[in-house]
ZAMARGU-4260 file (C-alpha; in steps of 0.2 Angstrom, whole numbers, plus 5000, padded with zeros to 4 digits):
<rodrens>
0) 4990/4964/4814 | 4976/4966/4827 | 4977/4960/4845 | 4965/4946/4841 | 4975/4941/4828
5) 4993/4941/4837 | 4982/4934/4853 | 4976/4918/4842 | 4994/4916/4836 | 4998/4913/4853
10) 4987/4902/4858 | 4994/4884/4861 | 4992/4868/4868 | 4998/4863/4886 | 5011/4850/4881
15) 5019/4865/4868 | 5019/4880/4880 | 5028/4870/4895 | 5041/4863/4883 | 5047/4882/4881
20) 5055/4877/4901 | 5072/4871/4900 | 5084/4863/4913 | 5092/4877/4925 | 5077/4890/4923
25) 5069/4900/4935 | 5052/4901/4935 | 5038/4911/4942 | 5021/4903/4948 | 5006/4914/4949
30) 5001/4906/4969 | 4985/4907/4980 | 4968/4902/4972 | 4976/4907/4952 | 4989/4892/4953
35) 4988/4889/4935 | 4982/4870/4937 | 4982/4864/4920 | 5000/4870/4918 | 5006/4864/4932
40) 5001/4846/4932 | 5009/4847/4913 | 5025/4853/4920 | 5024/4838/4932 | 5022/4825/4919
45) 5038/4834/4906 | 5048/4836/4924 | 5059/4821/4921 | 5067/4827/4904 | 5075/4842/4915
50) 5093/4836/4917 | 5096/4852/4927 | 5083/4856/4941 | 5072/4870/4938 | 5069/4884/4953
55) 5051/4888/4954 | 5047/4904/4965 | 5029/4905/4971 | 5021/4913/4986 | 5006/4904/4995
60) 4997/4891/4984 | 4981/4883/4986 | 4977/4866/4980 | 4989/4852/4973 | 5006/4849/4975
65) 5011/4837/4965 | 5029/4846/4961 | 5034/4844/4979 | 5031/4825/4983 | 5048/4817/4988
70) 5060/4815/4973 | 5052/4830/4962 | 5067/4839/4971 | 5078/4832/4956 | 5068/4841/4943
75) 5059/4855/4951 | 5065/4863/4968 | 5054/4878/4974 | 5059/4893/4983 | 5043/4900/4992
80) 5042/4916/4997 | 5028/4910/5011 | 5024/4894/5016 | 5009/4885/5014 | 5002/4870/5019
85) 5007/4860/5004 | 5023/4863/5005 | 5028/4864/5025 | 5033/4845/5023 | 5048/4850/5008
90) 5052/4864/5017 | 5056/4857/5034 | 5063/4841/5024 | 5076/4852/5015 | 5067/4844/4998
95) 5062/4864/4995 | 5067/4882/4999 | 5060/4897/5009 | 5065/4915/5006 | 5058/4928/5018
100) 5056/4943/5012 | 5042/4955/5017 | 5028/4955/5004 | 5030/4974/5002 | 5047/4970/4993
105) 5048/4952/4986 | 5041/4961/4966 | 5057/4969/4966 | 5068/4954/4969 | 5062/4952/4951
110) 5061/4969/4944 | 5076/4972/4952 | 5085/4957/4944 | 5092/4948/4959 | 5079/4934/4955
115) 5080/4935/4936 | 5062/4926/4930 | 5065/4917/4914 | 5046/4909/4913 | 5031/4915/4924
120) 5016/4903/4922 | 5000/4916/4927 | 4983/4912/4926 | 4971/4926/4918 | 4955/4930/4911
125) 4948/4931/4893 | 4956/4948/4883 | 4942/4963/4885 | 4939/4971/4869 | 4954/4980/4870
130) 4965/4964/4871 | 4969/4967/4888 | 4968/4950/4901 | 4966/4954/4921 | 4977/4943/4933
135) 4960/4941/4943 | 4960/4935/4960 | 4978/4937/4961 | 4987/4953/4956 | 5001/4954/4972
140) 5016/4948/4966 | 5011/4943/4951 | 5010/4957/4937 | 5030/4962/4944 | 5035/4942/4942
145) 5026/4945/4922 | 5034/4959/4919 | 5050/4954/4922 | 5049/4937/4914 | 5057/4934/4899
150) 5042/4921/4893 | 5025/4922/4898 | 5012/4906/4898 | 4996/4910/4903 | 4983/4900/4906
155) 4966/4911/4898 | 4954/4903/4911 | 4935/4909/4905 | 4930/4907/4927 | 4942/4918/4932
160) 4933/4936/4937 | 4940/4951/4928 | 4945/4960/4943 | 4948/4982/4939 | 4962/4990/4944
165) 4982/4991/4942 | 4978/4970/4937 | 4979/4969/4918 | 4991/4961/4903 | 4990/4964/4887
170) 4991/4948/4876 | 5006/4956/4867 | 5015/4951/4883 | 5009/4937/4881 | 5022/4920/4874
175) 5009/4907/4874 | 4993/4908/4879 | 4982/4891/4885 | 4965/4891/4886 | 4956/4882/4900
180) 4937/4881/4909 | 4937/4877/4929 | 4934/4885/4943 | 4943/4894/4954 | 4948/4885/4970
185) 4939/4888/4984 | 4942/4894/5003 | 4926/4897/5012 | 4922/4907/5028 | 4920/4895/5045
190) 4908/4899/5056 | 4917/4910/5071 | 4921/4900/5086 | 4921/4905/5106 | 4936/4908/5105
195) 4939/4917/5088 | 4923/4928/5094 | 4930/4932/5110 | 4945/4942/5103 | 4935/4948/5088
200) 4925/4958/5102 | 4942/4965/5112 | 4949/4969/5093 | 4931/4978/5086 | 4931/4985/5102
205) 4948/4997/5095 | 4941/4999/5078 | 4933/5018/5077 | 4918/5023/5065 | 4926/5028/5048
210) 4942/5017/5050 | 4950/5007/5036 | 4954/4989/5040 | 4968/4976/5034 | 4963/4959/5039
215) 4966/4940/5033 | 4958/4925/5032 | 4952/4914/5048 | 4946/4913/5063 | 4952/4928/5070
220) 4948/4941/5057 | 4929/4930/5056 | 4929/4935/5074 | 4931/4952/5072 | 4920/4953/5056
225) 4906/4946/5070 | 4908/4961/5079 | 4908/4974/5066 | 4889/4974/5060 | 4884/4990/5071
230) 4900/5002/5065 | 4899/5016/5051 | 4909/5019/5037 | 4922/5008/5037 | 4934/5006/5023
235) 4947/4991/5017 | 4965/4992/5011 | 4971/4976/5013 | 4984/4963/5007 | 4968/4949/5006
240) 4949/4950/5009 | 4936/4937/5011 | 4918/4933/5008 | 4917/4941/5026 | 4918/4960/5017
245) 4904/4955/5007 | 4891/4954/5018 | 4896/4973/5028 | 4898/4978/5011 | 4879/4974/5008
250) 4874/4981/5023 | 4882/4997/5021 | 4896/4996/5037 | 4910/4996/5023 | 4906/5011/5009
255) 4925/5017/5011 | 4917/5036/5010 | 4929/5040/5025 | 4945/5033/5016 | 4959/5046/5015
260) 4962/5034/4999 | 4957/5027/4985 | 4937/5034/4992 | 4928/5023/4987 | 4934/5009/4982
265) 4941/4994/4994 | 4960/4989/4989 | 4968/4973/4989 | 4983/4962/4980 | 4972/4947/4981
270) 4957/4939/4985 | 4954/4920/4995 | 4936/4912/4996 | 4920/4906/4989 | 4913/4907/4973
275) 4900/4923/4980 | 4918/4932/4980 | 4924/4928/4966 | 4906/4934/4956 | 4902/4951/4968
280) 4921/4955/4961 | 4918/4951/4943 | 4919/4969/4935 | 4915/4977/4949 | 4923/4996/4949
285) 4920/4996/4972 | 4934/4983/4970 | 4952/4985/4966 | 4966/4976/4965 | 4984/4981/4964
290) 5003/4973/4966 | 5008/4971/4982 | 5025/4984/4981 | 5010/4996/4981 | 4997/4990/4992
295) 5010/4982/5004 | 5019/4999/5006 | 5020/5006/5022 | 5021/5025/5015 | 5005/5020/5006
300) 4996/5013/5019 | 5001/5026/5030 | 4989/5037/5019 | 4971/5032/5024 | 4968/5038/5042
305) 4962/5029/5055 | 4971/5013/5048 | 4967/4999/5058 | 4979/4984/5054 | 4974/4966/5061
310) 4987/4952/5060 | 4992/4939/5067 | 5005/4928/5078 | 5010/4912/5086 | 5019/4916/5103
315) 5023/4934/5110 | 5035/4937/5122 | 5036/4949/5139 | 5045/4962/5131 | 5035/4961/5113
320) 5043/4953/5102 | 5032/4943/5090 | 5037/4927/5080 | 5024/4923/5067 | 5032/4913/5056
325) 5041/4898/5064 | 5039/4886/5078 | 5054/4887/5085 | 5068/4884/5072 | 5055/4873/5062
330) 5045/4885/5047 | 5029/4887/5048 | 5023/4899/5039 | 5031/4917/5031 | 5034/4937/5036
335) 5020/4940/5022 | 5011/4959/5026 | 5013/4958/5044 | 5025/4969/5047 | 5020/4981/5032
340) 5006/4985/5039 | 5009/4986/5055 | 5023/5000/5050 | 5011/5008/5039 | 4995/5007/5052
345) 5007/5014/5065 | 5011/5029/5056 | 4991/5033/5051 | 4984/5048/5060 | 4974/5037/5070
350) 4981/5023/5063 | 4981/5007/5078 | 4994/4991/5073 | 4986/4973/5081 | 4993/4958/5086
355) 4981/4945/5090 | 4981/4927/5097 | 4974/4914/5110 | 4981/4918/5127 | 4985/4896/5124
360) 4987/4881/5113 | 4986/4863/5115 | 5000/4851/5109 | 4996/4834/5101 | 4997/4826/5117
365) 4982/4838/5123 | 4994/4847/5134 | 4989/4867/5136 | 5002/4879/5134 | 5004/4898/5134
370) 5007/4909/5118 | 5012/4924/5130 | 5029/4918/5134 | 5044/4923/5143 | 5055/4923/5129
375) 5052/4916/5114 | 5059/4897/5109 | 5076/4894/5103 | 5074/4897/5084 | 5059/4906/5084
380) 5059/4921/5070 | 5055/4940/5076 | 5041/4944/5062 | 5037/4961/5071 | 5050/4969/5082
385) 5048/4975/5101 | 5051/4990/5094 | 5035/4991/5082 | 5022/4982/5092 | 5008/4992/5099
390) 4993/4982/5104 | 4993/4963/5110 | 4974/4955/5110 | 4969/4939/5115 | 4953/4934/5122
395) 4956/4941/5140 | 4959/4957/5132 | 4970/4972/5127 | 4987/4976/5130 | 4994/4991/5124
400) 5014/4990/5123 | 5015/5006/5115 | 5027/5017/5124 | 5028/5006/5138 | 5044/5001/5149
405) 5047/4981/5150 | 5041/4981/5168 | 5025/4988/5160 | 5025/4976/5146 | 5028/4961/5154
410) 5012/4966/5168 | 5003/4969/5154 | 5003/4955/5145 | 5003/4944/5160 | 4985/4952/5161
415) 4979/4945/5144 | 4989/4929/5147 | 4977/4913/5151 | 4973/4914/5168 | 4981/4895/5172
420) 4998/4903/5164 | 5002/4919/5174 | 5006/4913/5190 | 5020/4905/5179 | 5023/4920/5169
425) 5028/4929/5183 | 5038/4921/5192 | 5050/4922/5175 | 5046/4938/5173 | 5054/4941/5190
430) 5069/4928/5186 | 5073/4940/5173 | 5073/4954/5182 | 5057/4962/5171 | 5046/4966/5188
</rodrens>
């Protein structure tokens, strides 16, 4: 039998491949823009025959949530590894769960067998000629999740961009396979604010010709992006990458001919944006993608010199410590690369780990309040250690916490603090005996 022949022995209808779920599985769902929509909203409509609830481990998702409204809990509970906005509510409402893990490690939980997968639900291309189907815009924790399941549905989507790299299945692995047209979800760029620009400047201001970048999505990394169009030689190895990259690409400031590795190419575990991404990456050998135990460890990212790692956080306190996944004890969001990288960047020749953040927020009743804080609030998770941090950015510049006492910390950061905030700052500082 041929590969076209076993793959058209697998194709099935939606109602027929989510029937092979039974009460008390776990399952895995590919997450970001690749949330397999047809076979989710299917898995929705059979929930109520499950007597048993079924566990469903995803990371970050993108789109609708349907399988966490209030009283899904009795058929499908999720475990999410990071947590997006359509699920925060379940969360925090104890409806679903949340299992951090670093991003670099959350594959083998599956590999490994601590969270056995009995069905993974992935979205993929069409098969190539040699019956082999990409994963797409998402590869990260999804090849491990498929290789480890012990049934694989896959929703063959003909708009999903064949992206090169360690991202393929072979429809032999393959249980059921579903065939589906729409396109991929969509997360554009904004336009950079004041604000997010005003960082961006202090942060490109660090990032040296020829260096390789990690950076996200938002405002922040569209700052810093802004700021970036008169460099040389830049490279990516990142956990995501935007539309952003795209347009450096094009104008030659990223070529990655100074990466220490993979020359050449750009590296990612998966991609969020517009449809122009998802076509410049179609079958496009500058881009690859691989799982996240690879692209997420820090030995690996250690590798390409001159790392320059960008992340992220919601409060910092005077010592260093940096909480970037919870408000307080509520959960926000998840460890994800952060810390990864900012191991990985740390141990680069050359390599510079960043933290950046507005110096201040403003609560719902338009109260302003600083994100340089003495100590962090009750609750709040350490994401990156005092021990790991290096460089602290906000828009009133840089502090550089590497090798520094807490005295020098603490002044530091009082420095970038907003300017209305350190008056207050230090007089806490000196309360707790760090000036």
């Amino acid at each position: 039998m041929t590969w076209i022949d076993a793959y058209h022995s697998r194709i099935a209808s939606v109602d027929r491949a989510i029937e092979v779920i039974q009460p008390g599985q776990r399952i895995f769902v590919t997450g970001n823009c690749a949330v397999p929509q047809t076979l989710m909203a299917e898995l929705v409509s059979q929930a109520p025959r499950l007597a048993e609830p079924v566990e469903v481990c995803q990371l970050l998702s993108i789109g609708n949530s349907d399988y966490t409204r209030p009283g899904m809990e009795k058929y499908l509970r999720v475990n999410s590894f990071f947590i997006s906005d359509n699920v925060r509510a379940a969360v925090n409402e104890g409806r679903a769960d949340f299992t951090p893990c670093r991003l670099s490690e959350i594959p083998v939980l599956f590999t490994s067998g601590t969270l056995p997968i009995d069905v993974a639900l992935v979205a993929v291309s069409p098969p190539d000629e040699h019956g082999f189907c990409s994963f797409g815009v998402e590869v990260g924790i999804t090849k491990a999740a498929a290789a480890s399941a012990k049934v694989v549905v896959a929703e063959v989507n003909l708009q999903m961009p064949r992206t090169l790299g360690d991202s393929f299945i072979h429809v032999s692995r393959i249980t059921h396979a579903v065939p589906v047209d729409y396109p991929i979800p969509e997360v554009p760029m904004g336009a950079p604010t004041d604000l997010s620009k005003a960082i961006g400047k202090h942060v490109a201001g660090l990032i040296e010709d020829g260096s390789t970048l990690q950076m996200g999505i938002g405002a922040i990394p569209d700052g810093v992006l802004y700021f970036l169009k008169e460099k040389k030689n830049l490279g990516i190895h990142t956990e995501l990458f935007s539309d952003g990259v795209i347009d450096l690409y094009e104008a030659g400031v990223i070529n990655n001919e100074k990466k220490t590795l993979h020359r050449g190419k750009m590296i990612a575990g998966f991609l969020l944006g517009s449809q122009r991404l998802y076509s410049f990456v179609d079958n496009n050998p500058v881009v690859e993608l691989h799982p996240t135990e690879y692209v997420n460890d820090p030995y690996v990212i250690r590798q390409n010199d001159s790392m320059v790692a960008i992340n992220s956080a919601i409060e910092v306190d005077l010592t260093g410590q940096v909480c970037a996944d919870s408000i307080g004890p509520r959960f926000y969001s998840g460890v994800g690369g952060q810390l990864d990288f900012i191991r990985g960047a740390a141990r680069s020749k050359g390599g510079k780990p960043i933290i950046a953040l507005p110096s201040s927020g403003t609560t719902s009743k338009g109260e302003s309040y600083s994100r340089i804080v003495a100590m962090l609030r009750q609750g709040a998770g350490v994401v990156t250690t005092r021990n790991d941090v290096h460089y602290i950015v906000t828009e009133y510049g840089v502090a550089n916490l590497y090798g520094k006492t807490i005295r020098q910390r603490a002044k530091a950061l009082i420095d970038v603090a907003h300017p209305d905030m350190r008056e207050e700052l230090t007089r806490k500082a000196h309360e707790l005996k760090y000036l």
